[in-house]
N, C-alpha and C positions, 0 to 999 in steps of 0.2 A: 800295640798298635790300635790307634784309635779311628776309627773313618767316621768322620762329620761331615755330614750334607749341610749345604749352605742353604735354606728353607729361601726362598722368595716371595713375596707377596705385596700387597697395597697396605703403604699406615694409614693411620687414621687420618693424619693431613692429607694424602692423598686422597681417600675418597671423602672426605670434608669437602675439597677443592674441586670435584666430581661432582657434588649433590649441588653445589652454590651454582654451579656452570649449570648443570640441566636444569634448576630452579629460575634462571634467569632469561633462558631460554624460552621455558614455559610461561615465565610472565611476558615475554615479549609477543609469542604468539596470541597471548587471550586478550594483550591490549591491542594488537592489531586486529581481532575482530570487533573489538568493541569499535576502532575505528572504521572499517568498515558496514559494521550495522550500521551505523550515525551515520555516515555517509549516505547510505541506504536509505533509512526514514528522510531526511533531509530533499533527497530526490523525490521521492513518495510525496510528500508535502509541497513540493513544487509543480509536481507533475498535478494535482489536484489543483492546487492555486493555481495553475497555467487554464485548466479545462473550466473553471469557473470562468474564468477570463474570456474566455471564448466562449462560450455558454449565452453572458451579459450582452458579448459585439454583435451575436450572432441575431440575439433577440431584440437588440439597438437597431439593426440594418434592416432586418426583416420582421420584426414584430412578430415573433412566434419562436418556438422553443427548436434546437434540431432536436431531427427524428418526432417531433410532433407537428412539425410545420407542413400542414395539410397544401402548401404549394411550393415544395421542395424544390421537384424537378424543374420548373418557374425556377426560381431561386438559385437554384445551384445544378445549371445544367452537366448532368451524368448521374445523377443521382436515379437509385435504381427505386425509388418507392418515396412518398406523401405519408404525412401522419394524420391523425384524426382531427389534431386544431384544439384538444379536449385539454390545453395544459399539464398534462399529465406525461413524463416523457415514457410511455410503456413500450414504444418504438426504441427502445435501447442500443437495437443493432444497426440502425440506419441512424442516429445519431452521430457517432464517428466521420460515418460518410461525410454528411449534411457538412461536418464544420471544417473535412480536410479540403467537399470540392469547394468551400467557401472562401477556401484561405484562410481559418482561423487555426487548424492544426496544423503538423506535419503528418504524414503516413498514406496508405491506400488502404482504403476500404471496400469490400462489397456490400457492404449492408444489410450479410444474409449471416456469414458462420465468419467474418472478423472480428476480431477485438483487441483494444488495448490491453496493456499488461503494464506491471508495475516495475519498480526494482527487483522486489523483493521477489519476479516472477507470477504473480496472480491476476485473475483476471482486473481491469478496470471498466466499469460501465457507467455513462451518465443514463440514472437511471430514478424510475416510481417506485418507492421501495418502502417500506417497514423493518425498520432498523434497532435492536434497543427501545423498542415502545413508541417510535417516532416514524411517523410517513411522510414523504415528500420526494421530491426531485432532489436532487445529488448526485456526487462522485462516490462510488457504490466499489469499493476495493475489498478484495476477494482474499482470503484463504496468509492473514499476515500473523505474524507469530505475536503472542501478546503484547511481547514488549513492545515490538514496532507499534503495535495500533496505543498501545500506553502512552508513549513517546508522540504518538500523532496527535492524539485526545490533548495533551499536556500542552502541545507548540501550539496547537489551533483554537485550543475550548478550553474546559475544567479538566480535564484529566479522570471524567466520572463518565463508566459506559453507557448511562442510562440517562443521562442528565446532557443541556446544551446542543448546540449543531453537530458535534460530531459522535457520531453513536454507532454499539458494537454489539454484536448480539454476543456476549460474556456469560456462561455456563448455562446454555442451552434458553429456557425459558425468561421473558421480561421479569428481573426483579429488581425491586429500587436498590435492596442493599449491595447489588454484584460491585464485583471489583474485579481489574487488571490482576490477575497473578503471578505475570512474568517469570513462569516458570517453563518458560516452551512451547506453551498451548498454541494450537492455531484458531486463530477468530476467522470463521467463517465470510463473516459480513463486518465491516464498519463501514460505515457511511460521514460524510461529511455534506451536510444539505444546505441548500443556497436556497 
């Protein structure tokens, strides 16, 4: 008398047929973020192209910058403060204001501790800044993962963080030779200046 146990277990087509399924799985997830990154940057790029827009009508209507336009409350009655007139927007937090009681944005502002924000969640400021070796007035967007600001640089300008309208302060210090490393990093600052 002989007792054989019948052994059970997975063949190799079996978990062949296992690894293809979780493999296809996995590609579906990563192409869906890459969809919604783009989606992401795409909004980001719009939301800047919108505030330039608004920036231009604003200074078309009233001759002066928001948040530097020294007869705001004039201008855009509710507005909680005047800028200096000095062309310079340093008044960053009362520009928002200036353009939603103007009708140029949507939103509410106070013009003390509000502020836009982006897709990607960071702050957005129309702001006087030094950017990438570059000062001026701009849409001042905060804290974006490299790739996004890579992909911004690339849709709007050259694609170089230190070169062009739109610039990124890219591994700490201004150097000609930086580059995007789309490896996750967060860029602090890119700017896009009008």
């Amino acid at each position: 008398m002989h007792n054989h146990t019948k052994q059970t277990g997975f063949t190799l087509v079996e978990i062949a047929i296992v690894l293809v399924i979780i493999g296809l799985l996995l590609g579906g997830v990563l192409k869906g973020q890459g969809l919604i990154d783009s989606a992401k940057v795409k909004n980001i790029i719009q939301q800047s192209t919108s505030l330039t827009a608004a920036v231009n009508a604003y200074q078309d209507k009233f001759r002066a910058l928001p948040g530097d336009d020294p007869l705001a409350t004039t201008h855009v009655p509710g507005a909680t403060g005047n800028g200096n007139g000095d062309g310079q927007i340093a008044e960053y937090q009362l520009a928002p204001q200036h353009l939603a009681l103007g009708g140029f944005i949507t939103g509410s502002f106070n013009g003390t501790t509000d502020f836009m924000t982006s897709a990607q969640g960071g702050a957005v400021y129309l702001y006087n800044d030094v950017v990438g070796g570059r000062g001026g007035n701009g849409v001042r967007l905060d804290n974006l993962p490299d790739g996004f600001a890579e992909q911004i640089d690339s849709k709007l300008d050259d694609g170089k963080p230190n070169t062009g309208s739109v610039r990124a302060n890219v591994g700490g210090a201004v150097n000609p030779a930086a580059t995007y490393t789309t490896n996750g990093a967060i860029v602090t600052r890119t700017a896009v200046f009008f």
